[in-house]
C-alpha positions as CSV (number, residue, x, y, z in Angstrom):
1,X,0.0,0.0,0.0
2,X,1.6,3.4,-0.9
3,X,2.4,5.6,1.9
4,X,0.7,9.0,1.2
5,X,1.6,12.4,2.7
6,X,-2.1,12.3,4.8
7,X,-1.5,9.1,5.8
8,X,2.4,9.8,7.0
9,X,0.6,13.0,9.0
10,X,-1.8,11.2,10.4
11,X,0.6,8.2,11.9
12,X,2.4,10.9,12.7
13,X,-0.1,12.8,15.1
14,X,-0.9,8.4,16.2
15,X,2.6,8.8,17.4
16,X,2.9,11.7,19.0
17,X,-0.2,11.3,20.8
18,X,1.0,8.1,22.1
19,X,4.0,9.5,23.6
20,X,2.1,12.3,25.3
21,X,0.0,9.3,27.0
22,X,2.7,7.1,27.6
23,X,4.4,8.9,30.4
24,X,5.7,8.5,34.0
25,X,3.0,8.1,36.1
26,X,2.4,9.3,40.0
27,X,1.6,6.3,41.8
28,X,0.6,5.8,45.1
29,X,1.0,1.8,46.6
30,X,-0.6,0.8,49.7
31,X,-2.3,-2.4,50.8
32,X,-3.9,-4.6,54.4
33,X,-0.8,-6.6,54.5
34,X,1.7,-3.8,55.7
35,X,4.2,-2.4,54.0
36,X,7.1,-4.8,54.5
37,X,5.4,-7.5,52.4
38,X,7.3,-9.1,49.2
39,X,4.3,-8.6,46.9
40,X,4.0,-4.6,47.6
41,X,7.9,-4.6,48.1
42,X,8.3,-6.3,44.1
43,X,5.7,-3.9,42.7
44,X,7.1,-0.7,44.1
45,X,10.8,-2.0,42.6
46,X,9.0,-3.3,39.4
47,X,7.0,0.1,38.8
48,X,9.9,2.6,39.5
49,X,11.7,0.3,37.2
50,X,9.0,1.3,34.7
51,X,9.8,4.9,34.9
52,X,7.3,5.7,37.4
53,X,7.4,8.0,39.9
54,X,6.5,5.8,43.3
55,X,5.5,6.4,46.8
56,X,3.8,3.8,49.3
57,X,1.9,4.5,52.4
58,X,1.1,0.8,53.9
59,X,-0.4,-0.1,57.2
60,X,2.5,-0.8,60.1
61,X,1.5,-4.0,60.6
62,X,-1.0,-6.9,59.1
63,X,-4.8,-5.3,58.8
64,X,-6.9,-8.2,56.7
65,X,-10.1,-8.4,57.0
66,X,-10.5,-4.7,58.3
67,X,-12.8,-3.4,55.1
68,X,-13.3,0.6,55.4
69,X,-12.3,0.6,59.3
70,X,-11.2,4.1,60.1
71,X,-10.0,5.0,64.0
72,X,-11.5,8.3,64.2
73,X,-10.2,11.3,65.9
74,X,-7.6,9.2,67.1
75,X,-3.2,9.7,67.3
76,X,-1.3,7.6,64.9
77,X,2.1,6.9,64.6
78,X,3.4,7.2,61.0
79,X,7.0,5.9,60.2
80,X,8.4,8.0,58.0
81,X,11.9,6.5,57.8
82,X,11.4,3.7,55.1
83,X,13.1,3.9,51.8
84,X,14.5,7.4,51.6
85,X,11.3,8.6,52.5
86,X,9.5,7.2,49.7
87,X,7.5,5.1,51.9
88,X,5.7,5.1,55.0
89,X,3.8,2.7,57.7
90,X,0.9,4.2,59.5
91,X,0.3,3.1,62.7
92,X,2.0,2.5,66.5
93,X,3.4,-1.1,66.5
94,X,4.3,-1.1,70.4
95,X,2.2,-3.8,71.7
96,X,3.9,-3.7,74.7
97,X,1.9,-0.5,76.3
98,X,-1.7,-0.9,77.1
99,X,-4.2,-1.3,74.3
100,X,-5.8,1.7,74.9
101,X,-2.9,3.9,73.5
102,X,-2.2,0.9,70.7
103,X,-3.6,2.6,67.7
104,X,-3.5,0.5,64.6
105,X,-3.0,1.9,61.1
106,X,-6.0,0.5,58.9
107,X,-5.8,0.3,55.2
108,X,-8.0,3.0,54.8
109,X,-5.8,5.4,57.0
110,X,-3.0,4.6,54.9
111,X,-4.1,4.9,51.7
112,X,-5.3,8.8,53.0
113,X,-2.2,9.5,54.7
114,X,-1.2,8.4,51.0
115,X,-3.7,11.0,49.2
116,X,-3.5,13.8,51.9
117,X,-0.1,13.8,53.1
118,X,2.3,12.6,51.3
119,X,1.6,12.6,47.6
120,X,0.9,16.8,48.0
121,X,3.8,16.8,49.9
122,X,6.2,15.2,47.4
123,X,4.3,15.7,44.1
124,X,2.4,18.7,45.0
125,X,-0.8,17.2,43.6
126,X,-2.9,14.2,44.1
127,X,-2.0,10.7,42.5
128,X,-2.7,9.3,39.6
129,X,-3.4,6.5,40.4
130,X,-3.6,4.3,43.7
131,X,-2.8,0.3,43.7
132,X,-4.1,-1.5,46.4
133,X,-2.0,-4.3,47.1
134,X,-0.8,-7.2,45.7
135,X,-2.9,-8.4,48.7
136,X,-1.6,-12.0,50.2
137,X,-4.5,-14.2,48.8
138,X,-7.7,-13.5,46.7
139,X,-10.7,-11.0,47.3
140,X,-13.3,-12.3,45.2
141,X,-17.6,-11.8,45.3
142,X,-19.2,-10.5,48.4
143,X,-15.9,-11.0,50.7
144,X,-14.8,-7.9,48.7
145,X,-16.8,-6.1,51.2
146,X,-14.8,-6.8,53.8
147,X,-11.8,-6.7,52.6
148,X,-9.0,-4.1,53.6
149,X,-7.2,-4.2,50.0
150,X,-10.8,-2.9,48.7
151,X,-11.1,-0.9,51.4
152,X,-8.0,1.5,50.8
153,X,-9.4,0.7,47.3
154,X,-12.7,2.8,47.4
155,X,-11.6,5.2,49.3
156,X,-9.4,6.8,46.7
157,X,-12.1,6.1,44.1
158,X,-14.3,8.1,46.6
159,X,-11.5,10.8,46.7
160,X,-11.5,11.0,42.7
161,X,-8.1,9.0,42.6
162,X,-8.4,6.1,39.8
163,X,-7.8,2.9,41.9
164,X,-6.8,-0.4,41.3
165,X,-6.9,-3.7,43.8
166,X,-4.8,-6.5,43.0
167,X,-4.9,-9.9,44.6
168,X,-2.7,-12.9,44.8
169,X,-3.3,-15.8,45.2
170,X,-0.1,-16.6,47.1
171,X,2.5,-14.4,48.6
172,X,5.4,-16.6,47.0
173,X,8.6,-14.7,46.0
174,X,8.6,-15.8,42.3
175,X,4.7,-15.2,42.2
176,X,5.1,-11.8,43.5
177,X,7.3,-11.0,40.5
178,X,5.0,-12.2,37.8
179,X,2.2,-10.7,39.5
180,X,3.5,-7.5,39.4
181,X,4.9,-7.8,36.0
182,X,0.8,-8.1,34.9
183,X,0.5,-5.1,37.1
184,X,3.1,-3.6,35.5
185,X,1.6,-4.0,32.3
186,X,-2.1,-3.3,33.2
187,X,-1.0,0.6,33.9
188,X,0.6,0.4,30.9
189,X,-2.2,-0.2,28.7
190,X,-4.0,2.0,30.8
191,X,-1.8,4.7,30.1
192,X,-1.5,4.3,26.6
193,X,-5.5,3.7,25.8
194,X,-5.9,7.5,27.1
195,X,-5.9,10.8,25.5
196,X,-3.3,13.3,26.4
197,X,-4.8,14.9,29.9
198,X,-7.2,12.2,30.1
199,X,-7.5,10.5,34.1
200,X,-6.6,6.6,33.8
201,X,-10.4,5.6,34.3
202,X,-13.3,7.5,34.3
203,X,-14.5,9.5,37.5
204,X,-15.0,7.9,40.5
205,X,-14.0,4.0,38.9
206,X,-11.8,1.1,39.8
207,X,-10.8,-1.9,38.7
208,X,-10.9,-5.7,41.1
209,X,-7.7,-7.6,39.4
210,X,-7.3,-11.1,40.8
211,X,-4.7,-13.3,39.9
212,X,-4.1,-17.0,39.9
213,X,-2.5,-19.3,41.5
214,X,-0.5,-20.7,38.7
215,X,1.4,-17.3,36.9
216,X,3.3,-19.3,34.8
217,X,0.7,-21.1,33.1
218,X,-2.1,-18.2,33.0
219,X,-4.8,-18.6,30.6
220,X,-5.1,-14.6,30.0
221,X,-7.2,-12.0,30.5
222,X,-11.0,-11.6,31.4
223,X,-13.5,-9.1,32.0
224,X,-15.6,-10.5,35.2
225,X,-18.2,-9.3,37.5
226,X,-17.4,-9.2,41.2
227,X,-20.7,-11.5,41.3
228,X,-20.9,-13.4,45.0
229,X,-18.1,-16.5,44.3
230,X,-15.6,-16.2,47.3
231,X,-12.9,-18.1,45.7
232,X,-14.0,-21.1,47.4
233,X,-13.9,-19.8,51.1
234,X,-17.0,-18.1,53.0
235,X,-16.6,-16.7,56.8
236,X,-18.5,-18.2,59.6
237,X,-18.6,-17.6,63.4
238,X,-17.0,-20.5,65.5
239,X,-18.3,-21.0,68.9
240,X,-14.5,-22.6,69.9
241,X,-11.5,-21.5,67.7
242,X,-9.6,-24.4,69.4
243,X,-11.9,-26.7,67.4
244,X,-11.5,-25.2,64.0
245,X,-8.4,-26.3,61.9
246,X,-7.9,-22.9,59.9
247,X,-7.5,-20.6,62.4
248,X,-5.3,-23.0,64.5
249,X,-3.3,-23.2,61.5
250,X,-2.4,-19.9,61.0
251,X,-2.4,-19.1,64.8
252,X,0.4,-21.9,64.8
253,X,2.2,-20.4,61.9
254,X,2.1,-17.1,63.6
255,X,4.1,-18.6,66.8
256,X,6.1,-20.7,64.7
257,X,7.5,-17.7,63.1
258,X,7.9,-15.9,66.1
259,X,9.9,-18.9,67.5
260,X,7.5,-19.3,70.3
261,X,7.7,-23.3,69.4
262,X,10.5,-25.1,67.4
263,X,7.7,-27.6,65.6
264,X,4.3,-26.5,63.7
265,X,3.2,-29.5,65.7
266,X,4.0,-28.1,69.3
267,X,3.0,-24.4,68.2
268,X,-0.6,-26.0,67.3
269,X,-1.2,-27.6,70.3
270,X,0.4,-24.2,72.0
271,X,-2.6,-22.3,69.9
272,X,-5.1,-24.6,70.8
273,X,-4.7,-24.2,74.4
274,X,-4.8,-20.6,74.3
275,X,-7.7,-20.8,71.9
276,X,-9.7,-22.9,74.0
277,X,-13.5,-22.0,74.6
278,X,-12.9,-18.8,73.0
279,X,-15.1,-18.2,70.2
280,X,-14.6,-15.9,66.9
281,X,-15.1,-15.4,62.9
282,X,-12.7,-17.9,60.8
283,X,-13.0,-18.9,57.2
284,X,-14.7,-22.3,56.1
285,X,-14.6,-24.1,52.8
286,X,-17.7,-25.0,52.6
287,X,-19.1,-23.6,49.9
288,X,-21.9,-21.5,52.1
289,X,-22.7,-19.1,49.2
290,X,-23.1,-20.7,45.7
291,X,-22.4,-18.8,42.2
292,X,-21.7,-21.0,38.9
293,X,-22.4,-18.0,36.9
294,X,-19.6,-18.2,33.8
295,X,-19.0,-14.3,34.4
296,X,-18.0,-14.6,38.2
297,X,-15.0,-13.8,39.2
298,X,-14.4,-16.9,41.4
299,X,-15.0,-19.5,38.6
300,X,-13.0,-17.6,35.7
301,X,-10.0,-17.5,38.8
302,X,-10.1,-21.0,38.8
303,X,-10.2,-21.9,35.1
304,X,-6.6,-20.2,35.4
305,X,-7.6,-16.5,34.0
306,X,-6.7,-13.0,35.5
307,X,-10.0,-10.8,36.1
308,X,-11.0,-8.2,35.5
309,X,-14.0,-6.5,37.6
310,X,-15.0,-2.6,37.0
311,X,-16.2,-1.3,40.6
312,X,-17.0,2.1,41.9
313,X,-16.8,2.0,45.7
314,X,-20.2,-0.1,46.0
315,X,-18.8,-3.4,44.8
316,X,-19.8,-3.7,40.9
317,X,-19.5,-0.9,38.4
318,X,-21.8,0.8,36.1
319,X,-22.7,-1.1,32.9
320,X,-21.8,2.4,30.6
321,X,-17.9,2.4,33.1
322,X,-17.6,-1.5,32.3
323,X,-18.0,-0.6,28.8
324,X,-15.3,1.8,28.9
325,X,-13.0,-0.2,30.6
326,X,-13.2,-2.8,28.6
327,X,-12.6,-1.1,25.3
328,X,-9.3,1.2,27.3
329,X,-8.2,-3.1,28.0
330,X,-9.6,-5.0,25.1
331,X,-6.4,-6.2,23.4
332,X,-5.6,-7.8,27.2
333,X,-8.5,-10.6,26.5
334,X,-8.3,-11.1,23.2
């Protein structure tokens, strides 16, 4: 086909508009896991490595499960001292004084620290974009709701700050790479699928973005809705932890770490007596809350693909955003 002078200009103006999109980005990481975690820790390397300009703004210490929790009117400590000052934890992690004047951090605290702290301070302007996350495990249908990476999430969408949650399914070091590559490229095509001065999503919209188990077998991309599929795990009150295998699992894990027991064995039967006859929430596998439908999150997860799910701070987006978002990501699912 011959190359004509109009079509030269207009690949051209293609070109240049590209590059005007294309650009270093503000970005503003936070997440429930605290800041010291491999998956946020890989990102922020992965994004600056991108050209971005990154700051993070994470809980102190590990707030799952803590949705929109806010401590209001309340002191919090905010460590300052990570990373040249790039980053930050929000919140006092003495445990040693009395819990009255233990103030934790929540993910929503964080991500506004984030937004009305330190992003003004150090960009003079708001972000623009935050990531939530990648969060240590999935947040899939109506558990979304009380989760802390969705949380800090909706916030910034509630601010006017484009927001996307990641989840992982796993927190292991090689995942946390490949995970964040995809993350990597998500803002990528974000970036380049908008016109120069254009925000990265449309007002007040963010993106759920679930990963699977398997990265190095994924079977792509797909648009999903947040629908009511936990991933295969529902909560449920226990009238004695001691009794229930999950939470003494990861109570176990908790003191084996903290070298509080020199087996998993003797660190169980350690969590189980202090456990006993005290009751609480835990997670079940039970399959309390049913969805097969083909568009859910949870079951597209689990044929091995990464979703997808437009929300805007009340769980499932618009169908007009969705639309949008899909054509800004289309060449992702293809």
């Amino acid at each position: 086909m011959a190359i004509t002078r109009a079509s030269l200009l207009a690949t051209t103006l293609a070109l240049a508009a590209y590059s005007q999109s294309a650009s270093a980005l503000n970005i503003l990481l936070t997440n429930d896991d605290s800041w010291s975690t491999e998956n946020i820790q890989v990102l922020f390397s992965k994004l600056q490595a991108a050209g971005h300009n990154v700051i993070l703004s994470a809980p102190c210490t590990g707030q799952s499960g803590k949705g929109g929790a806010i401590n209001f009117m309340k002191s919090v400590s905010v460590d300052r001292s990570k990373v040249d000052e790039q980053q930050a934890c929000v919140g006092d992690t003495d445990t040693s004084v009395a819990f009255k004047n233990f103030v934790e951090g929540t993910p929503v605290m964080a991500a506004l620290y984030g937004i009305d702290v330190l992003a003004p301070e150090i960009w003079g302007s708001a972000p623009d974009l935050l990531i939530s996350g990648p969060n240590e495990g999935n947040n899939l249908g109506y558990m979304t709701n009380n989760s802390g990476t969705l949380g800090a999430a909706n916030v910034a969408i509630a601010r006017g700050v484009p927001a996307v949650a990641v989840s992982a399914a796993t927190s292991d070091a090689d995942n946390a790479a490949k995970v964040a590559d995809e993350v990597v490229k998500l803002v990528a095509k974000l970036d380049a699928s908008r016109a120069s001065g254009e925000p990265l999503l449309p007002a007040f919209t963010g993106l759920n973005v679930n990963t699977p188990e398997d990265m190095s077998n994924v079977a792509g991309y797909r648009f999903a809705q947040v629908g009511w599929n936990a991933g295969g795990y529902d909560v449920k009150f226990a009238a004695d932890l001691s009794t229930d295998s999950t939470t003494m699992g990861y109570v176990a894990q908790a003191l084996l770490a903290a070298g509080y027991a020199t087996s998993f064995e003797a660190a169980y039967a350690m969590a189980q007596q202090q456990y006993a006859g005290k009751a609480g929430v835990t997670f079940v596998n039970d399959g309390l809350v049913a969805d097969d439908n083909a568009n859910s999150e949870g079951v597209l997860l689990g044929q091995g693909y990464i979703t997808i799910s437009t929300i805007q701070a009340n769980v499932q987006g618009s169908q007009s955003k969705d639309a949008v978002t899909r054509a800004k990501l289309a060449s992702l699912a293809e």
